[in-house]
BALUM-522352 format. One record per residue (C-alpha): residue number from 1; x, y, z. Coordinates in pm, whole numbers. Layout:
<tidos>
NUM,X,Y,Z
...
</tidos>
This chain:
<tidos>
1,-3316,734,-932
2,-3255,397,-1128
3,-3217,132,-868
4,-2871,-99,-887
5,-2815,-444,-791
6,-2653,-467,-437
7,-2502,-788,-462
8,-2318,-675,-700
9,-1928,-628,-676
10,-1861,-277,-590
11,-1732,-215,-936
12,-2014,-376,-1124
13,-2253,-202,-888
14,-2036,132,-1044
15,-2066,13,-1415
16,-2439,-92,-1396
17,-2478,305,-1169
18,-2321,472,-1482
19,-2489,280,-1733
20,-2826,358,-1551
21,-2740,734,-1578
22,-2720,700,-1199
23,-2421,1010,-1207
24,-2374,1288,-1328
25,-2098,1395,-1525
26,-1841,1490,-1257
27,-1936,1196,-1122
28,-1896,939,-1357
29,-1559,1007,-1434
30,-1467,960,-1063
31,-1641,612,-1097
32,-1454,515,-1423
33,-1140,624,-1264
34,-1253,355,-928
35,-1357,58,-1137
36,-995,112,-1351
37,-839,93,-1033
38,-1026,-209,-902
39,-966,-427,-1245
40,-631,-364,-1308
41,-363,-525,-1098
42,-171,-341,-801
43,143,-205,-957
44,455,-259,-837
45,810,-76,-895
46,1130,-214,-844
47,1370,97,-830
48,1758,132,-701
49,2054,146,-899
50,2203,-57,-1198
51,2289,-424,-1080
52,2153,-344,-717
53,1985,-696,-789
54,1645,-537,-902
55,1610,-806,-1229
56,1648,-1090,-992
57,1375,-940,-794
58,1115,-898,-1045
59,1176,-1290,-1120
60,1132,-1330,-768
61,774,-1150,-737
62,659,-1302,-1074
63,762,-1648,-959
64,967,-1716,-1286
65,1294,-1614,-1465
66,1140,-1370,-1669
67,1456,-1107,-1704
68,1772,-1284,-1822
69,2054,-1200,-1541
70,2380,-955,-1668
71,2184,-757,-1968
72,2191,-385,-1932
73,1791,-363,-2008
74,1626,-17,-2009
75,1311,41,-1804
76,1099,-270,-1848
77,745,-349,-1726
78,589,-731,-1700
79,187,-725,-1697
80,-34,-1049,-1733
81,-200,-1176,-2047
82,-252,-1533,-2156
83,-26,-1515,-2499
84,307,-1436,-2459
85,511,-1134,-2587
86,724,-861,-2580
87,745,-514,-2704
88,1042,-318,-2782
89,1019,63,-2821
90,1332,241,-2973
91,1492,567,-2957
92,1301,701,-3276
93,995,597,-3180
94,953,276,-3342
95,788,-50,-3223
96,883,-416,-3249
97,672,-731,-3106
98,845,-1069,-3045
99,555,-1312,-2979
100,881,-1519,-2836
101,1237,-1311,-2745
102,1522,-1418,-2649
103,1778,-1234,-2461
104,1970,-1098,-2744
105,1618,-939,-2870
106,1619,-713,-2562
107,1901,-536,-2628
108,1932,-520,-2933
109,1866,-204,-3122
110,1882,-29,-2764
111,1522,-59,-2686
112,1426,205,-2451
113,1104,61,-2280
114,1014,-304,-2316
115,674,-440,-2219
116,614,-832,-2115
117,318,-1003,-2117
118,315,-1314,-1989
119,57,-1621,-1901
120,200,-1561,-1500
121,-37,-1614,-1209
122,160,-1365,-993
123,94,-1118,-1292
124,-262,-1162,-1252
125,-256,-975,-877
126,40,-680,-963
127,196,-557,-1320
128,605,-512,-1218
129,796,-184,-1302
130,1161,-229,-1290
131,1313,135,-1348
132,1622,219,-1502
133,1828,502,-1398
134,2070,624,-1610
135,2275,973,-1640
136,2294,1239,-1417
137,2145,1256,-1061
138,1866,1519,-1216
139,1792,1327,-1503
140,1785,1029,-1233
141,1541,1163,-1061
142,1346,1285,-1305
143,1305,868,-1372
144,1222,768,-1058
145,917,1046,-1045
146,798,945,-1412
147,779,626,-1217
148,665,721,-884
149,326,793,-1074
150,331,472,-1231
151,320,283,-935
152,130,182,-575
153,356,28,-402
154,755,90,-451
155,1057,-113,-403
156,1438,29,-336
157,1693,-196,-380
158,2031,-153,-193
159,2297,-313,-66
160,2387,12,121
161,2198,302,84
162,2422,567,31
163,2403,924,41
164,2308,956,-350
165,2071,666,-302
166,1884,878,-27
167,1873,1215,-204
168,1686,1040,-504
169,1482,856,-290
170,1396,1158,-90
171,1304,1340,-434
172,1026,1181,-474
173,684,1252,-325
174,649,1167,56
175,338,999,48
176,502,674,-151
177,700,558,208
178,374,429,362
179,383,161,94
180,762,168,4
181,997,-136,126
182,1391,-99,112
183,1522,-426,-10
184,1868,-541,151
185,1974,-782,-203
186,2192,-1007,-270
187,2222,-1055,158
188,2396,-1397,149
189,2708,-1266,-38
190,2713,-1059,265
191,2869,-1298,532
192,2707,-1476,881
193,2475,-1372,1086
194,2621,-1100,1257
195,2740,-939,948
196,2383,-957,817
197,2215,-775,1093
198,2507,-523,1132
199,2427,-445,748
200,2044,-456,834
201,2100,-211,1136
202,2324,21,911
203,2068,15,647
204,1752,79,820
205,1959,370,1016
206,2050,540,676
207,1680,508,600
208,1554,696,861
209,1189,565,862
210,1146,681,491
211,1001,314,412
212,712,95,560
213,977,-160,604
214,1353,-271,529
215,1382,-650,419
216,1665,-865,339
217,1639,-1100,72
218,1838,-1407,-110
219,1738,-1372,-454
220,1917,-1613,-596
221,1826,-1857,-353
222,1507,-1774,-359
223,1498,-1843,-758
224,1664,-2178,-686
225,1351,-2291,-437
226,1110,-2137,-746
227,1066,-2517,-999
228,1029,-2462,-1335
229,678,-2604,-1284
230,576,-2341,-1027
231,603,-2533,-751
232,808,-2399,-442
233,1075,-2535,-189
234,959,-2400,73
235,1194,-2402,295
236,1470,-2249,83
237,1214,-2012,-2
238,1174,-1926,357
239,1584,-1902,418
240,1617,-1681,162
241,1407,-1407,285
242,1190,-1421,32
243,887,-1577,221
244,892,-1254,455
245,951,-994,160
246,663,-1148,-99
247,444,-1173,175
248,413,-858,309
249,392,-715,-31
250,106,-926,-96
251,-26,-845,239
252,3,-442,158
253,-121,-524,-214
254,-451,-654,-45
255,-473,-412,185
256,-446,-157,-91
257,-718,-297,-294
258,-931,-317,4
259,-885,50,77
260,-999,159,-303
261,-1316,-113,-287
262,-1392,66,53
263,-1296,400,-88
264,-1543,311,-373
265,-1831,203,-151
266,-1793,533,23
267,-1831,746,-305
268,-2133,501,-379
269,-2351,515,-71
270,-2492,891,-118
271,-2645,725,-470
272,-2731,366,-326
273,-3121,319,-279
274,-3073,72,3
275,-2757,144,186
276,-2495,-186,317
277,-2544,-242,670
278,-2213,-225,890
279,-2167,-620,1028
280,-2029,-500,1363
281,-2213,-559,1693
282,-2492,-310,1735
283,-2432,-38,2005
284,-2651,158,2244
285,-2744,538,2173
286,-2559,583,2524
287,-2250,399,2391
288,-2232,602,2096
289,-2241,876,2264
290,-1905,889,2394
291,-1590,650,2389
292,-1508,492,2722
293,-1210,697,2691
294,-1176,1040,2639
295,-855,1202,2419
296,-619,1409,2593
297,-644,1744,2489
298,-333,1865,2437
299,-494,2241,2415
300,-842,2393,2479
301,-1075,2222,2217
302,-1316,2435,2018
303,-1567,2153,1971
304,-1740,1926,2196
305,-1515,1632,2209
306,-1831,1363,2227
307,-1917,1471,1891
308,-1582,1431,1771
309,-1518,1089,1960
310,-1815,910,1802
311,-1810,1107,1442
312,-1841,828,1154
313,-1697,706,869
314,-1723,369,622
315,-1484,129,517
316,-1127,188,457
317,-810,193,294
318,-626,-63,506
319,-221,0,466
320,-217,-274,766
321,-566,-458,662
322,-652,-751,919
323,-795,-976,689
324,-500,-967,473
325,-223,-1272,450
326,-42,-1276,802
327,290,-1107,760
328,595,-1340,771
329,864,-1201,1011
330,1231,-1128,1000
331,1194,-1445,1213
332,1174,-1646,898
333,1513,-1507,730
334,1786,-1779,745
335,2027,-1562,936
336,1789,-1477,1239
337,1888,-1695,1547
338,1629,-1948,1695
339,1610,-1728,2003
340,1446,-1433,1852
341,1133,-1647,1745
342,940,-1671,2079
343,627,-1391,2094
344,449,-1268,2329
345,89,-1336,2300
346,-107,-970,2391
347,-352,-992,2637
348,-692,-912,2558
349,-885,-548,2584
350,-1037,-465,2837
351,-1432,-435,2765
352,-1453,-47,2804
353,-1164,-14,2569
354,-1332,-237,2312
355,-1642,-37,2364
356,-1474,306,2329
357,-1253,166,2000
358,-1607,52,1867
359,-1740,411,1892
360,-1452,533,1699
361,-1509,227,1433
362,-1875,356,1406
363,-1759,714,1334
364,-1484,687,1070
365,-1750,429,898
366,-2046,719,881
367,-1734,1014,846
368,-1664,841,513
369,-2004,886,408
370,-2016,1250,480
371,-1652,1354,333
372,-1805,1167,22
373,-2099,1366,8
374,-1936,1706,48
375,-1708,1632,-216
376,-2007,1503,-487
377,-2176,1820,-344
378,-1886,2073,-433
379,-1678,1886,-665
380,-1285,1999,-650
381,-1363,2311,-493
382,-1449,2128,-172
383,-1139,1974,-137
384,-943,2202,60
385,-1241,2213,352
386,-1212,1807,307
387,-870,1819,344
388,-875,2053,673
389,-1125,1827,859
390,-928,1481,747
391,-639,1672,959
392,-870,1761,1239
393,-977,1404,1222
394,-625,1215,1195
395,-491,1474,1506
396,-795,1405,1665
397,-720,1000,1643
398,-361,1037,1785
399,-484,1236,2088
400,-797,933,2120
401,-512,630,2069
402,-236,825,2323
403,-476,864,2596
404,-333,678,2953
405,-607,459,2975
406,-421,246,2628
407,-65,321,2760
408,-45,-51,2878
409,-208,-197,2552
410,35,-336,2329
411,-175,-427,2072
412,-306,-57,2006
413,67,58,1990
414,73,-16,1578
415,-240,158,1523
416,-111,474,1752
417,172,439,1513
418,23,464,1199
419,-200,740,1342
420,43,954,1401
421,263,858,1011
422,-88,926,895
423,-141,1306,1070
424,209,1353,926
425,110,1260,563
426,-162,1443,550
427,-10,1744,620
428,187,1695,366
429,-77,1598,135
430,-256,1948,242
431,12,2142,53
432,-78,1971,-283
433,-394,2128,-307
434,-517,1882,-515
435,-863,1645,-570
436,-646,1301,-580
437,-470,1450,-268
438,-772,1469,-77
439,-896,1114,-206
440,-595,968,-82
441,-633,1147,221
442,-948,1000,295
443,-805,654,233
444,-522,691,468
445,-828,811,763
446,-1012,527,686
447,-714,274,728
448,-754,333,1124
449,-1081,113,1113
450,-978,-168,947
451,-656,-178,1192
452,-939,-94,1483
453,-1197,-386,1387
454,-871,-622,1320
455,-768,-543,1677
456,-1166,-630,1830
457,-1114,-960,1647
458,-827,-1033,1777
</tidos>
């Protein structure tokens, strides 16, 4: 086996792996398919209906007034690139580039897709998808799930939510709501303070939990604080919501990179000559042995729980990454009272807990490893025995996280959380049958540790 440089970025170490003939053929295109992912920028999709306010979004989250406001564009998606243009693509098929447009150029002709490049800095970290609906509600939804796999992370635009607005968002596939935000636009048109939250409760209610999160925003207050020479107001950019919105995107967009480098390192380690070490604190044989806390069997278990408490696994997928930019509150909109801004500050762990969270760390890292070895071993056919022992595993984690001995532990309460929207997922997931399913699967497992060593940091 040709040896590969270790320092090396995980995608370089991929490159210089399939340049050495390190894979074989199977293989290879699973590594091509992780360094495209770990070049290209995080994509983004801004969907809702016509003038829901998803133009002044996209200017929002590129930091500039890219879109002109009023024009009835078509589908439209911004990417980075240091010389500026745009394409137009028309109804017969045709192509026109404007190295500089202006708004007139977009529309006329009745483009149907138009791509932007610009020379952006925000561009450089996600490409932005605004989708166009148009017609009836089939041909609706048969945009938003061209787009749906177009995109990583997904944002609905509303001002209500409505019962149309639900049935297309609920067309699409179910996995998309663990990194899908419902955007409350245009929310100072909407009146004082009370009327925002009542619109805020009524909206999240009509959701249902079928986003990560609901967020008002300001956008065109939030453009106002943007200076034509990039610089920011701050402050207005905090009133208007925006501060909150942009940086939990950001905050999911890093933790979604994360989760594909740590995905990637996983696929890598059965070929890697000299395996990473894990940088957390070393642990005892007995420690390892068995968590501090046993799970509550809900049911007679078929296996010995020890060996399922301290099974392994390697990095992950962090949906809720710890090292990620600290997630700005609905504290920071403009309309939330002063007296909503004190927090509690949770108390630490209790050292048996941290030792019995630290056995569960240790497993999902070296479980990681395995699932990636049984699926270079049997290829797409192993998928569906993957796929039943991810379940096993997520289940597994929700019985672990609800035992009694974490019922007064605030700070595990998120990770419980996402436990449990994880077991849910994957069930889902297990009906697809299919090899991206299962790689996403194993992403969504592996999200627990990052959320687990975040919490031991803490």
């Amino acid at each position: 086996m040709n040896a590969v440089n270790q320092t090396l970025d995980i995608a370089d170490r991929l490159r210089e792996g399939i340049e050495n003939g390190l894979f074989d053929a199977q293989a290879t295109e699973r590594a091509e398919a992780f360094i495209s992912r770990l070049k290209s920028p995080v994509r983004v999709a801004v969907m809702g209906h016509r003038r829901s306010g998803k133009s002044s979004l996209v200017n929002v989250l590129a930091g500039a007034p890219i879109l002109p406001d009023g024009l009835p564009l078509p589908t439209l998606q911004a990417t980075h690139g240091d010389v500026e243009k745009t394409v137009c693509t028309y109804p017969n098929g045709t192509k026109k580039t404007f190295p500089t447009v202006v708004p007139a150029d977009l529309v006329s002709g009745d483009p149907i897709y138009i791509e932007m490049v610009r020379p952006l800095n925000a561009l450089r970290t996600v490409s932005l998808l605004e989708v166009v609906m148009d017609g009836t509600l089939q041909e609706r939804a048969k945009a938003l799930a061209w787009a749906a796999k177009r995109c990583d992370i997904a944002l609905w635009c509303t001002s209500e939510f409505d019962a149309e607005e639900r049935a297309l968002w609920g067309s699409l596939p179910a996995g998309l709501k663990s990194h899908a935000f419902l955007v409350l636009t245009r929310a100072d048109t909407l009146g004082d303070t009370d009327a925002i939250k009542a619109r805020l409760a009524e909206v999240s209610s009509a959701a249902k939990n079928a986003f990560f999160q609901v967020r008002p925003i300001a956008s065109n207050m939030a453009l106002n604080a943007i200076k034509p020479d990039g610089r920011i107001d701050t402050d207005g950019f905090t009133r208007s919501g925006a501060k909150a919105l942009v940086g939990d995107v950001l905050q999911k967009v890093k933790q979604g990179r994360q989760g594909v480098r740590d995905a990637a390192e996983a696929f890598f380690q059965p070929y890697s000559p000299t395996p990473e070490a894990e940088t957390q604190p070393e642990a005892t044989t007995e420690e390892l042995a068995k968590p501090a806390v046993e799970p509550v069997a809900t049911e007679p278990v078929a296996k010995e729980p020890v060996a399922k408490d301290v099974r392994k696994a390697p990095e992950d997928l962090d949906v809720r990454a710890a090292d990620s930019a600290p997630s700005a509150t609905d504290d920071d909109f403009v309309f939330v009272s002063e007296k909503s801004k004190k927090t509690a500050k949770s108390k630490p762990l209790a050292p048996e807990l941290r030792q019995s969270i630290q056995s569960v760390i240790t497993y999902i890292s070296d479980r990681g490893i395995e699932l990636a070895t049984d699926v270079r071993a049997g290829g797409d056919k192993a998928a569906p025995d993957v796929m039943a022992g991810l379940l096993d595993d997520a289940i597994w984690l929700t019985e672990f996280l609800s035992d009694p001995a974490f019922s007064n532990e605030t700070a595990v309460d998120p990770i419980k959380n996402t436990a449990h929207d994880i077991a849910d997922l994957i069930q889902l997931m297990e009906m697809e049958k299919s090899p991206a399913a299962t790689i996403d699967a194993v992403c969504l497992v592996l999200q627990i540790k990052r959320d687990m060593r975040v919490l031991l940091a803490a």
